[in-house]
ZAFI-91034 format. One line per 3 residues: number of its first residue (from 0); for each residue x, y, z of C-alpha. Coordinates in steps of 0.001 Angstrom, whole numbers. Layout:
NUM> X,Y,Z ~ ...;
This chain:
0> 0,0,0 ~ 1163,3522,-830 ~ 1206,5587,2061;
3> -756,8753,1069 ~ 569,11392,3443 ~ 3446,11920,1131;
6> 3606,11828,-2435 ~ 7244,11180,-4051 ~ 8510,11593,-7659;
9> 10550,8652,-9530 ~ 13189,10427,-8480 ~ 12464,11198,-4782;
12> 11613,14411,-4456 ~ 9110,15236,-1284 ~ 10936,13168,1157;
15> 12079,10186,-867 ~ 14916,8054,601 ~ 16288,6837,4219;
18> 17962,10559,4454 ~ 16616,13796,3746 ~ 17974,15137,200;
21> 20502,18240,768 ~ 19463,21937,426 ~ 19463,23349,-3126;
24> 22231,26030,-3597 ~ 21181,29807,-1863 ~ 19130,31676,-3751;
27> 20226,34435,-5675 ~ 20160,37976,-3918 ~ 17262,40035,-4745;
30> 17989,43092,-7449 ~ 18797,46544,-6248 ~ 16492,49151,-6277;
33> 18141,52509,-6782 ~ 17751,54637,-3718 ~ 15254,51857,-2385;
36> 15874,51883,1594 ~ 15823,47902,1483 ~ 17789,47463,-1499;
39> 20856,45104,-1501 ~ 24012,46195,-937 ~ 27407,45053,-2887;
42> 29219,44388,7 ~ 28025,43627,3659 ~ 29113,46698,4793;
45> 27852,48901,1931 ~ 24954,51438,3400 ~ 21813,52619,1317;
48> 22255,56156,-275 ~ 19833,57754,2186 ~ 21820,57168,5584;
51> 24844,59775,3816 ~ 23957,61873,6396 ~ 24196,59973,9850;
54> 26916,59549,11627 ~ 29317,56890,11360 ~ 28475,54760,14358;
57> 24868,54485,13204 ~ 25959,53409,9229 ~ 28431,50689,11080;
60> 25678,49780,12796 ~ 23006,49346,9523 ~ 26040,48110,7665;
63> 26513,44932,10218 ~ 22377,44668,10033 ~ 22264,44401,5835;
66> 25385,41801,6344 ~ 23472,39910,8608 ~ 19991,39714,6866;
69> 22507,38780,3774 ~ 24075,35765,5858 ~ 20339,34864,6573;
72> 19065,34309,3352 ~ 21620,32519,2164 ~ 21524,29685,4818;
75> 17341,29674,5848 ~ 17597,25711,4832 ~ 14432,25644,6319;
78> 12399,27806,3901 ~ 14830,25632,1093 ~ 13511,22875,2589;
81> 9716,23453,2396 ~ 9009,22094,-854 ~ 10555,18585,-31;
84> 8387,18251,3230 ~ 10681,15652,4410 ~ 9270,14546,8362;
87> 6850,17296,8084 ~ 3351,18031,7286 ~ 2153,21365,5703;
90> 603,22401,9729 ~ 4626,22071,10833 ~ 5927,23813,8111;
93> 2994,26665,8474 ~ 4047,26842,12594 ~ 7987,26621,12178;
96> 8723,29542,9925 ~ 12494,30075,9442 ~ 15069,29728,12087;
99> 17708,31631,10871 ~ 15318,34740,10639 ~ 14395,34062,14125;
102> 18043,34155,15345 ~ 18723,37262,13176 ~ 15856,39116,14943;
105> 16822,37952,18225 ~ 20733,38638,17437 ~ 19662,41854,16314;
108> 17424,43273,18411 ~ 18707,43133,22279 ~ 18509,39156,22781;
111> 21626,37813,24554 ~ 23445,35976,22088 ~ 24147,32944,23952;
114> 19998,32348,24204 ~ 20060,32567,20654 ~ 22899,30094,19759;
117> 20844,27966,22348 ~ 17599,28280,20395 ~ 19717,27559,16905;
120> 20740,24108,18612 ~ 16808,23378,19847 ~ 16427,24066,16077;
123> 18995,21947,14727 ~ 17944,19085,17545 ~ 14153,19463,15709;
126> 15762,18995,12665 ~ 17131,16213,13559 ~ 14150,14275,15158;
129> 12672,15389,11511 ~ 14909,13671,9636 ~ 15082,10559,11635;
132> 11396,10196,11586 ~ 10997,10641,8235 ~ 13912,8277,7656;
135> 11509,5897,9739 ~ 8844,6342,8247 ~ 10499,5393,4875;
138> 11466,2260,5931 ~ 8491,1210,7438 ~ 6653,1722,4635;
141> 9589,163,2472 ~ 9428,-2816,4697 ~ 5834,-2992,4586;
144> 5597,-2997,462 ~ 8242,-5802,1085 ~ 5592,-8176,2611;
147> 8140,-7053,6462 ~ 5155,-6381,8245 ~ 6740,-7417,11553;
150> 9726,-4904,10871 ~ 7266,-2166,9004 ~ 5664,-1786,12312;
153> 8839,-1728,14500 ~ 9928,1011,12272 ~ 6576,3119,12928;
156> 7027,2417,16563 ~ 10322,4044,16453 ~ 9218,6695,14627;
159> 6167,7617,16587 ~ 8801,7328,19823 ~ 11230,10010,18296;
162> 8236,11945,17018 ~ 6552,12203,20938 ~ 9328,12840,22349;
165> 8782,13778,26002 ~ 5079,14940,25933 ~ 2743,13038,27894;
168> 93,13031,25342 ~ -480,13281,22034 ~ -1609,16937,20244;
171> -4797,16878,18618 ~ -3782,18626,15693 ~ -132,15923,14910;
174> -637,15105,11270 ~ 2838,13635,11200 ~ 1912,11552,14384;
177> -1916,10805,12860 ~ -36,9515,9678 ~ 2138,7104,11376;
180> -254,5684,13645 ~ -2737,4617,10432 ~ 424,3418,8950;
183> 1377,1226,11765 ~ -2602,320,12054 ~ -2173,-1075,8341;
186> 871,-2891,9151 ~ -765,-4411,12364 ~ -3394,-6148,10720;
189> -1552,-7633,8622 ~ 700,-8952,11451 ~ -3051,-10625,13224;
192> -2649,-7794,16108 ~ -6355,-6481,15281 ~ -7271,-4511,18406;
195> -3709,-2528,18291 ~ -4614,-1636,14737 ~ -8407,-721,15934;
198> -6559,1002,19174 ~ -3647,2977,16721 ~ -6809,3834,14632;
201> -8616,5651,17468 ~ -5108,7389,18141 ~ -4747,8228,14765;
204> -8114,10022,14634 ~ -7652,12227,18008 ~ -4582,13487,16574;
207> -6762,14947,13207 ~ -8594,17933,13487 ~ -12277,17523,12040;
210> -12751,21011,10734 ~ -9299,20764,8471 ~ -9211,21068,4819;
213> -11464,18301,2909 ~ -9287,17817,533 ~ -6264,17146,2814;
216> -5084,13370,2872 ~ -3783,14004,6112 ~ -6850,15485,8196;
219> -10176,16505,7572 ~ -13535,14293,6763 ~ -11057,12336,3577;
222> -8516,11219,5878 ~ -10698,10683,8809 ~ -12594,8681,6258;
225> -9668,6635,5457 ~ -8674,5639,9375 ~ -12618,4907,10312;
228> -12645,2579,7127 ~ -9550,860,8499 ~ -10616,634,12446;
231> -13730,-701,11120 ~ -11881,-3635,9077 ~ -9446,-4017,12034;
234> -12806,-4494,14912 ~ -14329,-6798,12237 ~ -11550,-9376,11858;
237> -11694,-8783,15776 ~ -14969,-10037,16145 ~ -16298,-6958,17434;
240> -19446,-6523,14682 ~ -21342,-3811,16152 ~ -18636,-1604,16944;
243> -17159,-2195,13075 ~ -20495,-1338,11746 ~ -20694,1930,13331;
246> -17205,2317,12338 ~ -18083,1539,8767 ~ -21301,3575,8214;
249> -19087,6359,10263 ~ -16650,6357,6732 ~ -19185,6609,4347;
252> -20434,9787,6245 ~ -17218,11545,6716 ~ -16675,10746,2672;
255> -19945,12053,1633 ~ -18984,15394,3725 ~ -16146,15802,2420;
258> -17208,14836,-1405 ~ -19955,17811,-715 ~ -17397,20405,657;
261> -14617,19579,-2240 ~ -17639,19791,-5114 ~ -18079,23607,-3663;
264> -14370,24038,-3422 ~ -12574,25993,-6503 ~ -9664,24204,-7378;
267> -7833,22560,-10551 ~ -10376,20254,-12215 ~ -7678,17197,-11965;
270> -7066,17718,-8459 ~ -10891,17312,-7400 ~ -11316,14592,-10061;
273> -8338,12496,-7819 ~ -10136,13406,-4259 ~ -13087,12693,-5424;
276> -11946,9196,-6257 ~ -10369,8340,-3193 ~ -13084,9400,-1430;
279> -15327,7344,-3725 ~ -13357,4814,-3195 ~ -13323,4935,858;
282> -16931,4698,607 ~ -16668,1349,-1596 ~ -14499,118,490;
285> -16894,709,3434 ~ -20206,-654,1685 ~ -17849,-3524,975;
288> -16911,-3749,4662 ~ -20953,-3881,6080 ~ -21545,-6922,3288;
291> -18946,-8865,5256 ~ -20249,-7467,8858 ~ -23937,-8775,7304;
294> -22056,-11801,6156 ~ -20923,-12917,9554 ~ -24190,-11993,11344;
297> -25812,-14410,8701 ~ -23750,-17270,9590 ~ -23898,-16355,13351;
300> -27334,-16168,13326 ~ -27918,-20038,11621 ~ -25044,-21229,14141;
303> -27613,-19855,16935 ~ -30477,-21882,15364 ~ -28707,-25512,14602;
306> -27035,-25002,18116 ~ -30526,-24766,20150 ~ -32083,-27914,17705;
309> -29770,-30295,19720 ~ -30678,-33230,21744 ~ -32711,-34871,19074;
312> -30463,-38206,18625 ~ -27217,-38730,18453 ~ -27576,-39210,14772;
315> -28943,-36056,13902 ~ -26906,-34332,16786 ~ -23868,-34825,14579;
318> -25372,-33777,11415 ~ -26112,-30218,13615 ~ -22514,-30150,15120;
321> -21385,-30833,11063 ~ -23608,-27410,9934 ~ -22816,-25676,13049;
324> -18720,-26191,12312 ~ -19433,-24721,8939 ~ -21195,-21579,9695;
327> -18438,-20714,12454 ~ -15594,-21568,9375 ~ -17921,-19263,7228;
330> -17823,-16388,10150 ~ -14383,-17076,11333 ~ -13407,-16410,7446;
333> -14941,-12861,7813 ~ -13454,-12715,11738 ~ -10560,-14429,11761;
336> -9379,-12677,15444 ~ -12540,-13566,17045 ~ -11044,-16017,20117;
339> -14787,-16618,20855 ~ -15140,-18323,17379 ~ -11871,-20040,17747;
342> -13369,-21300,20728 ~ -16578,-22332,19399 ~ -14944,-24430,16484;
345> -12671,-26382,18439 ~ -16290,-27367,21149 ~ -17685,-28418,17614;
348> -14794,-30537,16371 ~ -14586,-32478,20148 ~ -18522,-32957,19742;
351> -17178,-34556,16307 ~ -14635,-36619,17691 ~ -12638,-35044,15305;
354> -9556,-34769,17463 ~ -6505,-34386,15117 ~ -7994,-31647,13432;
357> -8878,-29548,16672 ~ -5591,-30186,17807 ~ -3841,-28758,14291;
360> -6317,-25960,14502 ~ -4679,-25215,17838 ~ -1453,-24939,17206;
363> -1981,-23028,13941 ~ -4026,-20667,15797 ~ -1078,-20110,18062;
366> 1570,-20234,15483 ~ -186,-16872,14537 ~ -88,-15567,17908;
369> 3818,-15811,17387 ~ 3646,-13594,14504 ~ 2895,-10585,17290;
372> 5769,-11457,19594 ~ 8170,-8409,20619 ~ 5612,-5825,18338;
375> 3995,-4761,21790 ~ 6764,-1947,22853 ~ 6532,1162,24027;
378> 3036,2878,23309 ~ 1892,-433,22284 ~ 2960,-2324,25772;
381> -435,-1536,27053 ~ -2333,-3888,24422 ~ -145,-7151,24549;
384> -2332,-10213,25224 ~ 599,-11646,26380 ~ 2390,-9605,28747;
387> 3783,-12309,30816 ~ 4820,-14566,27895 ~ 8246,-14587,26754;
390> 9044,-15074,23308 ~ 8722,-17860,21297 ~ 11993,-20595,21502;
393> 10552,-23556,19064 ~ 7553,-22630,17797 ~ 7826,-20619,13782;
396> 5322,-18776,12838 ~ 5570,-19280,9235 ~ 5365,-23196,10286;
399> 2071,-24102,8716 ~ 2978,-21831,6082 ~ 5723,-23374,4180;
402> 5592,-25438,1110 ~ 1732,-25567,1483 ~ 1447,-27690,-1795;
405> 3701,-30127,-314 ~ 1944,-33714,-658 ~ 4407,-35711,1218;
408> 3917,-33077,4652 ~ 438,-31833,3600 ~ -578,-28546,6172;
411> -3290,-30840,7777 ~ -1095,-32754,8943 ~ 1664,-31202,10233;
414> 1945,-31163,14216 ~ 4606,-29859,16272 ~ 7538,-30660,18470;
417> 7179,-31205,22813 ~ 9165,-27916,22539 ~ 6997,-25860,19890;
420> 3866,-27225,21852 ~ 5373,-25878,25323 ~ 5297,-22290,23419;
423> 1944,-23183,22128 ~ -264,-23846,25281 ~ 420,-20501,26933;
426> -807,-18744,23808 ~ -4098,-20291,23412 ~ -7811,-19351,24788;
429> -7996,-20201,28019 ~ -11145,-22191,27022 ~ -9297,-24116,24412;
432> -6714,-25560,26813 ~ -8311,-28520,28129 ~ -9729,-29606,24495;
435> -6458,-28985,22991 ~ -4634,-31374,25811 ~ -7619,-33891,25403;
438> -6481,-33975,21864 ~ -2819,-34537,22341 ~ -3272,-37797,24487;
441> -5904,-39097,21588 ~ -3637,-39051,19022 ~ -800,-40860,21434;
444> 1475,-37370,21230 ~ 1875,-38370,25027 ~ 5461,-36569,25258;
447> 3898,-33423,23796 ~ 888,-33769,26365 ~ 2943,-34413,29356;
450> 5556,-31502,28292 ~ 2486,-29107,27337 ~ 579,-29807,30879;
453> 3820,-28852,32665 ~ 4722,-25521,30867 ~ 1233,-24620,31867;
456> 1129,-25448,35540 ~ 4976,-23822,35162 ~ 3471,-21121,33573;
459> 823,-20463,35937 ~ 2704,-20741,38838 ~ 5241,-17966,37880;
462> 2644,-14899,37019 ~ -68,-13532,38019 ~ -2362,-16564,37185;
465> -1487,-18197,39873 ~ -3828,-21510,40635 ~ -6328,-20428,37429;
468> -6006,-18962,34035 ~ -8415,-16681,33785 ~ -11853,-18231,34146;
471> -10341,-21844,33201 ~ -9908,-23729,37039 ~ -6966,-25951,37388;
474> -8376,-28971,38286 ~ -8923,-30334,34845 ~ -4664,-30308,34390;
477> -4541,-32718,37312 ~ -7186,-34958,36138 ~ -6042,-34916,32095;
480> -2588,-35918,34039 ~ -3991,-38985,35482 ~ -5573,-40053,32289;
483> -2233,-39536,30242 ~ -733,-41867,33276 ~ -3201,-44404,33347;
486> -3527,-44367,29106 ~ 177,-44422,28603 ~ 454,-47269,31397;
489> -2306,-49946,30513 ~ -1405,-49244,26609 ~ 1951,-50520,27508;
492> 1026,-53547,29507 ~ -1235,-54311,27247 ~ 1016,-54157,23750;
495> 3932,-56161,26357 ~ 647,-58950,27125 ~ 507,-59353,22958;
498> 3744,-60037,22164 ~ 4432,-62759,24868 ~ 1311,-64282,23271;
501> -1488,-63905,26425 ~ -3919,-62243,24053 ~ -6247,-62679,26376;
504> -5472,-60717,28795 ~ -3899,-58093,26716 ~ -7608,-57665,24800;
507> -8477,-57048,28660 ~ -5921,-54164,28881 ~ -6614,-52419,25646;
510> -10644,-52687,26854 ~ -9837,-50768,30227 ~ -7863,-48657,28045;
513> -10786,-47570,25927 ~ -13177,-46628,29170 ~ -10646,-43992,30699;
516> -12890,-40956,28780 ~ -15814,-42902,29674 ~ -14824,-42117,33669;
519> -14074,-45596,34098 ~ -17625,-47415,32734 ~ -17658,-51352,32113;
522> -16188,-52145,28521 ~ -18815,-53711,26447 ~ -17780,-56480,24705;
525> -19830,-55782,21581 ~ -17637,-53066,20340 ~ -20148,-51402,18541;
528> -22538,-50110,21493 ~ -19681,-48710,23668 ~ -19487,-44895,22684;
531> -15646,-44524,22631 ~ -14220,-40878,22231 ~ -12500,-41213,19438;
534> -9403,-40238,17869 ~ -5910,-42352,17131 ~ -6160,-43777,20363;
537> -9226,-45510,20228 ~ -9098,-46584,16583 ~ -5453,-48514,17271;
540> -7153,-49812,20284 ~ -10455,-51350,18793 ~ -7804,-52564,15941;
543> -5382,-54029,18782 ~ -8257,-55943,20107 ~ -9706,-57190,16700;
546> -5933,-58537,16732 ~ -6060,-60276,19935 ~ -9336,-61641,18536;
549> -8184,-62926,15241 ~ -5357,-64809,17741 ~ -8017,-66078,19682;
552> -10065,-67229,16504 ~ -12908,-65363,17277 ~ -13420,-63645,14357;
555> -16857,-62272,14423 ~ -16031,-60804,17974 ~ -12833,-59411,15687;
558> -14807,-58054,12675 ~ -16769,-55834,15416 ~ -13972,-54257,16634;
561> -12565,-53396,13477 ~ -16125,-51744,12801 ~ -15387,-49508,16068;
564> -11997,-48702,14707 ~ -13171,-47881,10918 ~ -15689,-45803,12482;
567> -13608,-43177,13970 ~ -11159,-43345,11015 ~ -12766,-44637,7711;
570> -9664,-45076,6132 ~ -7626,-46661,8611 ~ -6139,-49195,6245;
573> -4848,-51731,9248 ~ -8190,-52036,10652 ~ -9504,-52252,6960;
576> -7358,-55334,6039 ~ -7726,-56923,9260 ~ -11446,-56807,8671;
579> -11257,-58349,5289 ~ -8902,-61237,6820 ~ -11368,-61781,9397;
582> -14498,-62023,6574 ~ -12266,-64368,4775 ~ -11710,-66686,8034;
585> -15442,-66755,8017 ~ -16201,-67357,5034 ~ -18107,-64372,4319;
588> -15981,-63521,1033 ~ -18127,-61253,-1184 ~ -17438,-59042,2205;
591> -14420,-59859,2059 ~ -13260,-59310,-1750 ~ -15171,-55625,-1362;
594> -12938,-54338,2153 ~ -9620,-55408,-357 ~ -10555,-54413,-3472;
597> -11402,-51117,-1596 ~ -7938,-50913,261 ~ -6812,-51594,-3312;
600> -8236,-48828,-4377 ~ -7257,-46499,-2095 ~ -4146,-47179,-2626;
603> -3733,-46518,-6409 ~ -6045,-43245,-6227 ~ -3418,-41954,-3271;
606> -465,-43126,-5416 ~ -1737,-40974,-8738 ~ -3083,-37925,-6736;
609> -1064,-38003,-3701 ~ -2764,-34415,-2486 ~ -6560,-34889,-2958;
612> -5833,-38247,-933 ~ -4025,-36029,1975 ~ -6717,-33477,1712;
615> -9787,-36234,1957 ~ -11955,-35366,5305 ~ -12089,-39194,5661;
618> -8181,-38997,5244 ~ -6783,-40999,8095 ~ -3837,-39169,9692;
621> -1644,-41813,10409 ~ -2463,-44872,8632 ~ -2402,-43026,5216;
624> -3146,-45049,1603 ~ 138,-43753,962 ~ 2282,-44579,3024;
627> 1533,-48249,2170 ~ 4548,-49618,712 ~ 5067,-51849,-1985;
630> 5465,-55253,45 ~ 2481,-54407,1683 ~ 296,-53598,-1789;
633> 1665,-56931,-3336 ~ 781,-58625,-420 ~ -2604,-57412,-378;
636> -3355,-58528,-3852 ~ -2005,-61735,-2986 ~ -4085,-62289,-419;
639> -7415,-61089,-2850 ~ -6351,-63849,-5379 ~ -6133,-66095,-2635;
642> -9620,-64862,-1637 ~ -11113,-65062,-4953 ~ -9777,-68406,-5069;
645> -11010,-69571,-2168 ~ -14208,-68596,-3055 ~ -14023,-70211,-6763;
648> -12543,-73290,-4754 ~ -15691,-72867,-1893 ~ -18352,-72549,-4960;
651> -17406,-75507,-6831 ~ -17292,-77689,-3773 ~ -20564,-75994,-3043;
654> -21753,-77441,-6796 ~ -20647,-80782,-5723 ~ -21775,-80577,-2216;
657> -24845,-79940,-4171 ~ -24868,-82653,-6955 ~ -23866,-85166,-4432;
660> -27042,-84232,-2420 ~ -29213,-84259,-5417 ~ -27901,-87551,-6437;
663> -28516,-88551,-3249 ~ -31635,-87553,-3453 ~ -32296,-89301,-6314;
666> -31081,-92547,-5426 ~ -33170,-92867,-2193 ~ -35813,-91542,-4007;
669> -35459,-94256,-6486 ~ -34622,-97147,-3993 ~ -37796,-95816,-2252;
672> -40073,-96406,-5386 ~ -38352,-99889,-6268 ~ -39162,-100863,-2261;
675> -42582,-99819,-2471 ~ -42965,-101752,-5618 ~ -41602,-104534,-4800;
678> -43839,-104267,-1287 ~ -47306,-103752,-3362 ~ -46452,-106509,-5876;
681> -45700,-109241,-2993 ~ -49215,-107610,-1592 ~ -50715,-108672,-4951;
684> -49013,-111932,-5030 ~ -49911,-113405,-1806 ~ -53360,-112081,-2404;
687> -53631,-114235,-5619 ~ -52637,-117725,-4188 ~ -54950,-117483,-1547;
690> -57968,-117678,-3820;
């Protein structure tokens, strides 16, 4: 964005460049007027025609007046510098005047010359602080055109602490100061740090004067225009609606009042046809800005109605938490700062069981809360959400951000390291914490869960949050503990139980396992009624079990549990094999041709499009299609020829299973007839002899 408050030439003229440019050369001395009592002399010391007749101490004393007005306008740099406006704005200029004419009068006219060599230095220190914060100022806007916005707005910061200076307060009439606060607004949204950008708005506007020029960029109804336009974007992303529309509507005001007070104004046709298109366009942008603030109040308002038709069944319950989660993406896409939204999706994605998802929504959510570390100084130090938080050791902001077309480490599922997750949890909601540690010990990242619950009860105990955070009690930390201990522990004893072959006992293990989240409830052994919570950790387990199972040759008991485990992941391609092997022991093989053909498939669509397979909702997250290897595929189509033999080899002895019987059939059919014909004609026989 071009920063409007100063306009620069190609070659940077008006306060182009990290330094200001050098004065032109002095100006030449004005013509003498003959017998003019001001004209210029030839020579310092020369005297006008009509002072002849005074005496000499009063001609020395003109004579050393003339040299010094000469001296004067020869070095006022600051009328030279007026038309490059470097670190000023016209209201400066207008209030500084020259100077060197100031320390001629006051050298000239009884002032002790020592004051006045101390007011030149005050004037050459102001000329300094100029320079430097228009050198600032450059930069930060260099570094924001860059894509720098962490830098652009360390720059502005700077600039806005040289500009200040000592005063307590900011003057209501700083257009230098108003200008770098909307600039450093512009760069803070872009850096996620909405409410400082809403907060250097507000600033930005006190230091404008509403009666000023309309047609100034840098007060007046245009620029106050421009800044409510920008607070308004900045409390939207926020989440703060009804504050943003007032904000809006307020910029489409001040740009109609100023479009009616520059269409009155005489000035050059091309210079009202450019304000009259910035301010047209501030009101665009504006009208623009209340479709997205109707936008999110649309998709709020729907999230209030599927959230209060709940309760129903469980079956349509998840069809409502489905709608609900995309009418918060739909408002968060509008709001992208609102925590209250953040914390709204991640409650919908636990109601889905959808754990691995929340718990990469987390940490991307705080990767951007990295983006803002160190940009709270000075002024700013009052608005850091994070004041007790030191900076980030692990965790990158531009994590989730790199290579985001990489198939082989697609963004979805990226998670971080125990360290990055230790800066993570003590930037999150505080409603989001116990969810996002839920998570962690679902998807077995039990090193980042135990490291994550102990930077938070470190954190906690070393600020001001001492035993709570916020409104979020402590007691749930000491309980998610326990279940991490007990999770990590039976787990253990129960994969140690399977490979020294007592799979009975180790099915027993992985079934206590699975009723930790259910506060320690009986394990039902038809896996399909127990409501499990999900996640990696309950899919492997229902598939460890269907293993023990298969062991145990109780393969109906096994297909059951690899149900369970297909449920929460519906690609899980272990748990999809393992089912087919167990149809197969059964005998059931149309069932089980269909799970390998489909694992088959899966397979080959993941191989030729390796990103819409990572991007698939059903996508499991750690049993992917492909990461299958070859062994594994070969063997799989092994085993569905083997399958398909089977059942040839099962249908023909079916057929002859068949024949046989009919043949069977047919012969005691036939050795019934020839018995009961042979019984009626010895009937007949003895019947005859009698007579």
């Amino acid at each position: 964005r071009q920063d409007s408050t100063h306009r620069r030439t190609k070659k940077g003229a008006a306060g182009g460049g990290r330094y200001p440019p050098p004065p032109p050369p002095p100006p030449p001395p004005p013509p003498r007027h003959a017998g003019g009592a001001d004209a210029a002399a030839s020579s310092p010391m020369d005297v006008d025609g009509d002072g002849d007749d005074l005496p000499p101490e009063e001609r020395i004393a003109r004579g050393a007046e003339a040299a010094a007005r000469a001296s004067a306008a020869k070095n006022d740099h600051e009328a030279l510098r007026r038309g490059f406006s470097v670190g000023q704005s016209d209201a400066e200029i207008k209030k500084g005047g020259s100077r060197h004419n100031r320390a001629t009068q006051f050298g000239f006219e009884g002032a002790d010359h020592h004051a006045a060599a101390q007011g030149a230095d005050a004037d050459d220190g102001d000329d300094a602080r100029r320079s430097r914060v228009a050198g600032l100022r450059d930069e930060g806007r260099a570094y924001y055109i860059n894509g720098a916005y962490r830098e652009s707005v360390l720059c502005y910061t700077e600039a806005i602490r040289v500009h200040s200076g000592d005063r307590p307060s900011p003057p209501t009439d700083d257009e230098t100061l108003a200008a770098l606060y909307g600039n450093r607004a512009a760069a803070l949204m872009m850096t996620g740090a909405y409410e400082g950008a809403s907060a250097d708005c507000d600033r930005a506007l006190k230091c404008t004067e509403a009666s000023a020029a309309a047609g100034s960029l840098e007060s007046g109804p245009a620029f106050r225009s421009k800044i409510l336009c920008r607070m308004a974007r900045a409390l939207l992303k926020a989440g703060s609606i009804y504050e943003a529309d007032r904000a809006f509507n307020s910029s489409i005001a001040s740009a109609r009042e100023a479009l009616s007070v520059v269409a009155g104004q005489s000035q050059p046709a091309d210079e009202t046809r450019s304000m009259e298109k910035i301010l047209n366009q501030s009101i665009t942008d504006a009208t623009l800005g209340l479709s997205d603030v109707k936008r999110y109040r649309d998709a709020a308002d729907s999230a209030k109605v599927v959230d209060g038709s709940k309760g129903a069944s469980l079956a349509a319950d998840r069809r409502n938490n489905v709608q609900l989660l995309m009418f918060i993406n739909s408002a968060l896409s509008v709001s992208p700062g609102s925590m209250e939204l953040h914390e709204r999706k991640v409650n919908a994605l636990a109601s889905l069981k959808r754990w691995a998802e929340l718990g990469n929504h987390c940490e991307r959510l705080a990767a951007e809360m990295v983006k803002i570390d160190g940009l709270f100084k000075d002024d700013l130090a009052g608005l850091n959400p994070f004041p007790d938080v030191r900076p980030a050791q692990s965790l990158k902001p531009d994590f989730f951000e790199r290579n985001p077309d990489d198939a082989s480490d697609p963004v979805s599922l990226r998670i971080l390291s125990p360290k990055a997750v230790c800066d993570a949890v003590v930037r999150l909601p505080n409603g989001i914490l116990p969810l996002y540690l839920r998570s962690l010990r679902l998807e077995e990242r039990y090193t980042e869960a135990a490291k994550a619950g102990a930077s938070i009860e470190s954190h906690m105990s070393n600020t001001k949050h001492k035993g709570s955070r916020g409104h979020v009690q402590q007691q749930w930390l000491s309980g998610e503990r326990d279940k991490l201990r007990r999770t990590m522990s039976w787990k253990e004893k129960g994969d140690t139980l399977f490979r020294n072959g007592d799979y009975e006992r180790a099915a027993e293990k992985y079934a206590l396992c699975l009723t930790i989240d259910n506060d320690g409830g009986p394990y039902n052994q038809n896996a399909l009624e127990n409501d499990d919570a999900g996640g990696r950790l309950h899919a492997v387990l229902h598939c460890n079990r269907a293993a023990c199972l298969m062991a145990l040759k109780k393969y109906r008991e096994a297909v059951k549990e690899c149900t369970a485990a297909l449920r929460i992941h519906t690609h899980y391609m272990k748990a999809m094999l393992r089912r087919g092997r167990c149809f197969a022991r059964i005998r059931q093989y149309q069932e089980a041709i269909a799970e390998y053909e489909r694992y088959i498939q899966l397979v080959l669509e993941a191989r030729k499009s390796p990103q819409s397979a990572a991007s698939s909702n059903a996508a499991c997250t750690f049993d992917r299609p492909i990461d299958i290897t070859e062994g594994e595929y070969s063997k799989a189509r092994q085993e569905l020829a083997d399958v398909r033999k089977s059942m040839r080899q099962a249908a023909a002895n079916d057929q002859a299973q068949r024949k046989k019987q009919r043949e069977q059939a047919f012969g005691f059919n036939r050795n019934f007839k020839d018995a009961a014909t042979a019984a009626a004609r010895r009937r007949n026989g003895g019947g005859g002899g009698s007579g």
